[in-house]
Every structure is written in C-alpha cells, then in structure tokens.
C-alpha positions in Angstrom: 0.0 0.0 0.0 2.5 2.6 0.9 4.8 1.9 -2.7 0.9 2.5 -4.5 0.6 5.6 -2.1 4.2 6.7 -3.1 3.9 6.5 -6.9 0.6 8.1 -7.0 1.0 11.0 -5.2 4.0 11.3 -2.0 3.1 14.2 -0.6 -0.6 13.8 -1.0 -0.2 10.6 1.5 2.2 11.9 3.3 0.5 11.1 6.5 -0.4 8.1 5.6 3.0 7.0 4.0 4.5 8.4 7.5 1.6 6.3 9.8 2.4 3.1 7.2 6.2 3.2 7.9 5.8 3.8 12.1 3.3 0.7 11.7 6.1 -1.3 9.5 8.2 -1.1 12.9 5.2 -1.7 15.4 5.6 -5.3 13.6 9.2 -5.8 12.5 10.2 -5.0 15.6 7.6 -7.9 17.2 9.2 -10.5 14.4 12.5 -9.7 15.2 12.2 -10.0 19.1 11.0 -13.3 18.4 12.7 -14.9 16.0 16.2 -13.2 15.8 17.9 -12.6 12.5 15.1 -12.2 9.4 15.2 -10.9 5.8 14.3 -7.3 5.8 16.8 -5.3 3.6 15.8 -7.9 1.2 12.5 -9.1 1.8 9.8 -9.0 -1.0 11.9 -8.0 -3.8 10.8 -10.8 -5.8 10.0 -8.3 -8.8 14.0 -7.4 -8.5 15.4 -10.9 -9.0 15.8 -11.3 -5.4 14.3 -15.1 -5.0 16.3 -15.5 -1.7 16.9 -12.2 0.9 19.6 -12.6 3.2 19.0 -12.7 7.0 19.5 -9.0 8.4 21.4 -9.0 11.9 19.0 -7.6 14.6 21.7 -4.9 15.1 21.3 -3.9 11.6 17.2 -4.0 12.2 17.3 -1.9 15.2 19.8 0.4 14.1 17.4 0.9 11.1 14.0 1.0 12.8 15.1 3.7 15.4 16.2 5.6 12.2 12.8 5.0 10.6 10.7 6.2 13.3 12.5 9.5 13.6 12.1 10.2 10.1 8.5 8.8 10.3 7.4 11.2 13.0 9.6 14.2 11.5 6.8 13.7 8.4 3.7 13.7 10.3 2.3 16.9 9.6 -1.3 18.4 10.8 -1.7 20.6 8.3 -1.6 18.3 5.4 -4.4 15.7 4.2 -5.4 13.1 7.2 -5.8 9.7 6.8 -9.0 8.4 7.0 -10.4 5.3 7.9 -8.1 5.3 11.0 -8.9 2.7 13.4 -6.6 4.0 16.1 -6.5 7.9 16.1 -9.2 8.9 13.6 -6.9 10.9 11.9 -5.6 12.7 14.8 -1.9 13.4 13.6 -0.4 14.5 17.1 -1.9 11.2 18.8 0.1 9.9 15.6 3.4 11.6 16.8 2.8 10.2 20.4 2.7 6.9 19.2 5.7 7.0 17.1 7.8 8.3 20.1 6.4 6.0 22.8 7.4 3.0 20.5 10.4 4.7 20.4 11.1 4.1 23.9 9.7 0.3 23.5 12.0 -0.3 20.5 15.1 1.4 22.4 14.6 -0.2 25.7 14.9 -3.5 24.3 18.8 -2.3 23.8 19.4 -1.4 27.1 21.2 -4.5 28.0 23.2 -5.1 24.6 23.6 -1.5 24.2 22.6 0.8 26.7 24.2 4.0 25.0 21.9 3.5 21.9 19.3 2.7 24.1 20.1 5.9 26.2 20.5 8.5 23.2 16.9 7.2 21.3 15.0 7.0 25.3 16.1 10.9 25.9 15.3 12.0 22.4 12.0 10.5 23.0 10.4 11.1 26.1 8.9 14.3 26.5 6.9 13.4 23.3 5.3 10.2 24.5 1.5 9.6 25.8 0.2 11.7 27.8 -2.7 9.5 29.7 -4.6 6.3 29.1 -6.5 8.4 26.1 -3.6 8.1 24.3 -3.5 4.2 24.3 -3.5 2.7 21.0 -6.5 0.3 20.8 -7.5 -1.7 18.0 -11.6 -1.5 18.4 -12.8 -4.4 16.6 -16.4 -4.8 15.1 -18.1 -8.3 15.7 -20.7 -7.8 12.7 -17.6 -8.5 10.6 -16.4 -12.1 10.4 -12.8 -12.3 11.1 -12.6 -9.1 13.0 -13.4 -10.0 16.6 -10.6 -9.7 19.5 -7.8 -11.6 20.5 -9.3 -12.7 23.5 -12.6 -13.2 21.8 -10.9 -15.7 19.3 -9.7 -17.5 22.0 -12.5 -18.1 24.2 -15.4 -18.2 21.9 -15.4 -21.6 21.7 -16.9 -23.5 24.7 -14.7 -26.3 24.9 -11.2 -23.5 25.1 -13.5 -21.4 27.1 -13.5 -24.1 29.8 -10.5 -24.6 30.0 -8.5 -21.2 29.8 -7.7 -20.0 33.3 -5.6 -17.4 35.2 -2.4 -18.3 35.8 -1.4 -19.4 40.0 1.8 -16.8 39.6 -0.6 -14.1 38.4 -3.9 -14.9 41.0 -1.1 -15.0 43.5 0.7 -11.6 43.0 -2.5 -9.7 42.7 -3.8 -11.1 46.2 -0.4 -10.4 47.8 -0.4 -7.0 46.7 -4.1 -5.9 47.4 -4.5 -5.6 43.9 -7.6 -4.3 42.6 -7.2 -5.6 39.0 -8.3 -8.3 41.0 -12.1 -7.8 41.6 -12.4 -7.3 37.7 -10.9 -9.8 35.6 -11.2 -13.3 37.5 -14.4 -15.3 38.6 -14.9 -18.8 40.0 -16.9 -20.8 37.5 -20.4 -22.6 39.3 -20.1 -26.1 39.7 -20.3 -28.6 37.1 -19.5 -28.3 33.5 -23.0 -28.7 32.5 -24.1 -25.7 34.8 -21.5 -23.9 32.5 -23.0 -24.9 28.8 -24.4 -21.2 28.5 -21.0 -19.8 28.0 -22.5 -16.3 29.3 -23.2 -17.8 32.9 -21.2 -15.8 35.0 -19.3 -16.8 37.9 -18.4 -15.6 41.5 -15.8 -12.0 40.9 -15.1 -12.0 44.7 -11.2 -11.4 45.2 -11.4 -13.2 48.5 -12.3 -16.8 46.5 -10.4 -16.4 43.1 -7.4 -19.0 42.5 -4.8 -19.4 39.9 -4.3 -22.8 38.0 -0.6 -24.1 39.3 1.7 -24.1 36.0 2.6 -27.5 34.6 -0.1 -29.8 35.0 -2.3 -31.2 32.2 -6.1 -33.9 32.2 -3.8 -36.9 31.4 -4.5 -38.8 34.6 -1.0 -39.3 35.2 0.8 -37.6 37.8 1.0 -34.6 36.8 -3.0 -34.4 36.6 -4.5 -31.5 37.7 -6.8 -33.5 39.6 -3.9 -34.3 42.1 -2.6 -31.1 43.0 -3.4 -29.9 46.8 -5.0 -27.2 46.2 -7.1 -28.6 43.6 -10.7 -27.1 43.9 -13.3 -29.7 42.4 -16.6 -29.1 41.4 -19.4 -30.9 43.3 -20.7 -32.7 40.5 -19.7 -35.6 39.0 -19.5 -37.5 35.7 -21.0 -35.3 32.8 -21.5 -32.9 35.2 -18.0 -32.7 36.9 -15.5 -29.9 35.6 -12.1 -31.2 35.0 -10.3 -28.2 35.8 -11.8 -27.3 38.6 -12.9 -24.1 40.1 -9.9 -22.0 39.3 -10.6 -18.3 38.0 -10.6 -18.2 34.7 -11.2 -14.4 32.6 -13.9 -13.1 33.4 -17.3 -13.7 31.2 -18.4 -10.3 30.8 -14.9 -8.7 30.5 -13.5 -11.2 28.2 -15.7 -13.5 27.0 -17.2 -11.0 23.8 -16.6 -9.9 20.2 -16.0 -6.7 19.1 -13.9 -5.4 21.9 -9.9 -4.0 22.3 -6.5 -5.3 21.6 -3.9 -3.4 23.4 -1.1 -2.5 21.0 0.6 0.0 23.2 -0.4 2.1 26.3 0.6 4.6 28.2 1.3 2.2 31.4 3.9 0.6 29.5 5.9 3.4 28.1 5.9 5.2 31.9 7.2 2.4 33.3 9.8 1.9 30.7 10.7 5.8 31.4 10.8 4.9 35.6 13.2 2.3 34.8 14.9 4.8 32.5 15.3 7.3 35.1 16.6 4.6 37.6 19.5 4.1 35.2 20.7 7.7 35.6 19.6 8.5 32.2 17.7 11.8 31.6 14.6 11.6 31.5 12.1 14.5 32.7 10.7 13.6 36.3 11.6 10.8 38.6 11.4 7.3 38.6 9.2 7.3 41.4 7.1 9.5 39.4 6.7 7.5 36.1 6.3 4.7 38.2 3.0 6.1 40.1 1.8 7.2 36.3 1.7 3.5 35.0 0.9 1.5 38.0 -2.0 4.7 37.9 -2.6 4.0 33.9 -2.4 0.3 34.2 -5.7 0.3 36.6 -7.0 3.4 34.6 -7.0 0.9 31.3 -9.1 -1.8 32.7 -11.6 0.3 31.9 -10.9 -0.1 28.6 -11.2 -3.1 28.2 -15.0 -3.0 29.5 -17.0 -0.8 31.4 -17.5 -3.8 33.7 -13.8 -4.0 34.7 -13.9 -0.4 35.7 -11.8 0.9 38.9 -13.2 3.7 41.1 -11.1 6.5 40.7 -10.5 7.0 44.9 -10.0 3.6 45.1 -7.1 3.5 42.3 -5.7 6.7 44.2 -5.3 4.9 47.1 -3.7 2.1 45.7 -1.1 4.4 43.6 0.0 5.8 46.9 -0.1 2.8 49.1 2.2 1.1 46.5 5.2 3.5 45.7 8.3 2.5 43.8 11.0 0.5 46.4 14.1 2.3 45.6 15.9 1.3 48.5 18.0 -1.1 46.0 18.1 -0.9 41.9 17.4 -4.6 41.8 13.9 -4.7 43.8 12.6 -1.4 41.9 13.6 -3.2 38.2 11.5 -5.8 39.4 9.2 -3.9 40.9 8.6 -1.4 37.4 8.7 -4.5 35.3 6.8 -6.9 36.9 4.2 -4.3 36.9 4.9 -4.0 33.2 4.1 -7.8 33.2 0.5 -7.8 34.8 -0.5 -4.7 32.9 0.5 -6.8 29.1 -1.3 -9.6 30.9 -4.4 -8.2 32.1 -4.8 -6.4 29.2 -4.5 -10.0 26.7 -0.9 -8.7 25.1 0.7 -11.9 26.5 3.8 -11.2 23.5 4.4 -7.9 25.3 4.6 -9.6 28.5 7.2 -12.4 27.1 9.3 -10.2 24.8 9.9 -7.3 28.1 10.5 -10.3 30.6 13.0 -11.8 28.4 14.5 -7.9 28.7 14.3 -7.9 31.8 14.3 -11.0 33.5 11.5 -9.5 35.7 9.3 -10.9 36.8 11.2 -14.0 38.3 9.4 -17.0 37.2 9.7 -20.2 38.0 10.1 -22.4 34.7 7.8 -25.8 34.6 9.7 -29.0 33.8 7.0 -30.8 32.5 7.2 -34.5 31.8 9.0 -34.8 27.8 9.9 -30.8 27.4 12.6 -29.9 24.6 13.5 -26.8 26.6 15.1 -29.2 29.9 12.9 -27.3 32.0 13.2 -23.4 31.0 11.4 -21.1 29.8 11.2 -20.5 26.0 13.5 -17.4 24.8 12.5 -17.4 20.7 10.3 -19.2 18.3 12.2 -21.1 15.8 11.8 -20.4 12.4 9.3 -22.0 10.0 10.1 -25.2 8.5 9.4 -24.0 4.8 12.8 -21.5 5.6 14.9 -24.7 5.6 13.8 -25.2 2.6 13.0 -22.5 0.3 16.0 -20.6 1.4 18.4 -22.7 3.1 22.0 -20.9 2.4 20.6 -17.9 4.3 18.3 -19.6 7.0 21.7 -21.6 7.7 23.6 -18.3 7.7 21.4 -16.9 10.1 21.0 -20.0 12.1 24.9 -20.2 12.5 24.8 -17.0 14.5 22.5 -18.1 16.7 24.3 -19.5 19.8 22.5 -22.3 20.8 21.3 -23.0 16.8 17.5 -23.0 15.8 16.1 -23.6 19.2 13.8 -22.7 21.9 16.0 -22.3 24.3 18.6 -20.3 22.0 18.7 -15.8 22.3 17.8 -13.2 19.8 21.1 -10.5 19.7 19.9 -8.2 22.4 18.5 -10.8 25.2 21.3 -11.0 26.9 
C-alpha cells in the first residue's frame, strides 16, 4: 500500500506513508524480538530478481528502525491531508506523533542490556513526546458484525470447549492477592459447579477477590501424575460424571470482560511506556521527572486501562488513588525497583490480553522471576522459551541464508537459544 501511495502522489499521503512506515516497525520490531535474524533489507523483492533475501542481523534491524521512526514522526504533519479510515486515532496526527515516540522508547529499551548507549540516546530524544494518559493508548476497536474481525481474547475463548479450559495463571492470581490488587475484583471469577451448569458460556461466575485461584503451572487432564486432579490445592466441582469440571474451580477471565466480540486489543499504552521511562530514570539517564514518578503514572494508567477493556472491569477513581500511593516505587536497591517497574509492566501486558508484550519485556528484563515448569518430555530441559524457531518452509525454500542466520545463533535454531539483544 504505501509503494501505490508513493507512486501516485507522495506528498498527498504523506501522513499516511508516514503512519504506514511507524506501523512497519510496530511489527518488525515484534518478528524480530521473536525470531532473531530475518530478511528485511531484502524481503519482497521478488520483482527485482531477489528469490532468496539474506538474514539482516538484529543490530542492523534496530539500528534501522530507530532511524525509521525519527524520520516517520519528523513527516507527520497536521496541516496536510489526514488519513481516513483510522482505526486507532481517527486521523488525529499528534496522537500519531505520540505513538511513534512512545514506540520509540519500547523499540530502544529492548537495547538497554546489549547497548545501553543507543538505548540511552533514542530513550532521551523520546520522552517528553510520549502519551500523555490512558486516552492516548493505542487500541484496536474491533467490530463483531464483521467475520474475522473479533478480538484476541474473543478468538480465544469463543469456543466453549477453550473457554473451559483457559484460566488465570497461579503466579498471576497470587501476586495480585499479595499486593491488594484491585485488578483483582475485575478480571477473574470462580466458574459454578459442574461443567454442565456452564454450557451457557454467558453464565457468570463468583468475581469476589477473597475466592479467586490461579491454575498451578505444569499440570495437564492426562491422569497421570502430573494431573491437575492431584494437586493440593485442587478445587473440584461438586458434581460428577458429565456434570463434573475437569479443571476445577480455578478463576478463569472473566465472562463479561472477556468472553465478547467486538472489543480491544492493546497495541501500546501509556502504562507501558511510563514504566519503561521509571526504569529509564533509575539508570541515571535523563529523562524528565523521577522514577518514582513515572512509576505512580503507570501502575495509575495500568488500573486506569481496565476500563478499557470493558466498562464492567472499571476501577473507582478513589480507590485507584489509594492504591497508587499505598504502593510506591522500592528504591531502597536498583534490583527490587527493576523488578518492581517491570513486573508491573508484566500484569499490565497480561491483564490487558498482550501476553507477547509480557514475554518479549520479561526476556528484557528478567523480571518478573518466574519459575520455569519441567513438565514431563519438554525440549526446553525445564526453561522457559526465549524465541520461536523459524518455520520449517525457511529450511527449505532458502536454506543458504536460514543456515547463515542459524549459525549465528548461539544455541542453533532452538527454543532455548537468544535473539542478539536478550542478553
């Protein structure tokens, strides 16, 4: 679309051209952060005899998507012709400019390990010129009239039998009671007994924060074992046979939250790029305000979203004020306020369904600390996936470059290996 756009008339879609290249890195930058090394310099030039791109080096990527973005914003212009049909911003060219400089931060921050002077330099240039507030967070509204258009979540709990059996996470459950969340009171309920009780998949269930529990990590309906069935803090139903629910009562998402079409995928919030910015700050790096600061703005915007999600997940305001100031950033040592920031970072990606987010930042991080599930015939030995590997067909319609890029990997093709900057 934008080479059409460009040949027709450039400065007619400027903005448009400018929105198409900040979206190009919104996406590189998620294939690259899981896969490594991938054509790019290259890619689809088919038309210019090039059958087989070469692998780019995630350096190389970064280096050039930072670059991008600057030049992207730099084109956005109010004055000239909007886009329309904008399913983000409705045209609004400075939410635009926002946008490209909070992914800024996001695409710099993943550097801050591999090369925290790059990462430094791009963070600063950015981050007066981020969001502003939870109305700037980029949400992809989707329309259930339209088949093939409903939500993430939607997609993966419309169907009754995945429905049963998706449920919170004992790590997540956990943190949130420990901490007095209030996230906690809006996304979780205890299903009723029975499975058949549950056929009507809009059957809500109890949203008391007193009574919800995480399913542990690890255990599957085998009967062996590691069967869920056998785990001491397995909650049964009370009925049995047809009736009985394998999983249990664990809190699973909650119905009226979750369970819909037509409803929001997070792409990138305000929560996230302030606490990126608090851990910038920690580092000594110069940011406006104080670490402490950004961290009260996204713990403050992470609640704030919920209601985003649904009206029916909303916090009262007095009661997310409370929390804010009841839960200040630790900075009595670096360590506990990284993994403090960033294992707020992780529940906000989570409750909000943008469980890549949460993966790609933790493996940034290595916050929060999880504990890795050696479950019975694992090719990982026990830890915790750091890349996808690539697809099969690369082997095999390119193999001189998949090999090339595969020989830079240290570790090969695997799970288990890192992408250039997780480090």
């Amino acid at each position: 679309m934008q080479r059409l756009a460009t040949e027709k008339d450039a400065a007619k879609y400027s903005n448009l051209i400018s929105i198409g290249d900040i979206m190009f890195v919104l996406i590189l930058q998620r294939i690259t952060d899981t896969y490594g090394d991938v054509p790019y310099s290259e890619a689809a030039k088919a038309r210019q005899g090039i059958k087989y791109p070469i692998y780019d080096k995630q350096e190389d990527i970064y280096n050039s998507m930072l670059s991008d973005l600057e030049k992207a914003i730099a084109n956005l212009n109010p004055d000239k012709p909007l886009p329309t049909a904008d399913l983000f911003y409705k045209g609004d060219i400075n939410k635009w400019r926002k946008f490209g400089y909070s992914l800024m931060i996001r695409v710099a921050m993943r550097l801050s390990k591999i090369r925290p002077d790059i990462a430094r330099t791009w963070v600063e240039k950015a981050s007066i010129n981020g969001f502003s507030d939870v109305s700037d967070n980029a949400i992809l509204i989707t329309d259930a009239s339209i088949p093939g258009t409903q939500n993430s979540s939607s997609v993966a709990l419309r169907v009754f039998s995945d429905y049963i059996e998706v449920k919170w996470s004992k790590t997540l459950i956990d943190y949130l009671r420990d901490t007095g969340d209030p996230r906690l009171a809006v996304i979780g309920e205890i299903p009723q007994d029975g499975l058949a009780k549950n056929i009507n998949q809009t059957l809500s269930g109890n949203t008391d924060p007193s009574v919800q529990i995480g399913l542990p990590n690890g255990y599957d309906l085998l009967g062996g074992k590691s069967d869920i069935s056998k785990h001491p803090s397995y909650p049964g139903g009370t009925g049995s046979g047809a009736d009985f629910a394998p999983l249990g009562k664990y809190s699973r998402p909650r119905t009226s939250v979750y369970l819909k079409l037509g409803g929001p995928i997070f792409v990138l919030t305000y929560a996230e790029t302030e606490f990126l910015l608090s851990e910038a700050k920690l580092k000594g790096w110069s940011v406006p305000g104080t670490a402490a600061q950004h961290y009260s703005n996204g713990l403050r915007g992470a609640l704030q979203s919920m209601e985003q999600q649904d009206i029916q997940a909303r916090i009262a305001p007095e009661i997310i004020s409370t929390y804010v100031a009841e839960h200040p950033l630790n900075q009595s040592d670096q360590e506990i306020a990284l993994n403090q920031i960033n294992t707020q970072y992780w529940v906000a990606t989570g409750t909000n369904f943008n469980f890549i987010e949460s993966w790609l930042n933790w493996k940034r991080s290595d916050y929060p600390k999880l504990i890795p599930v050696n479950y019975t015939g694992n090719v990982t030995n026990g830890t915790i996936p750091r890349r996808i590997i690539y697809l099969s067909s690369e082997a095999l319609n390119n193999p001189e470059n998949y090999k090339a890029a595969v020989a830079r990997l240290n570790g090969g093709d695997a799970l288990t290996s890192r992408v250039w900057w997780d480090k």
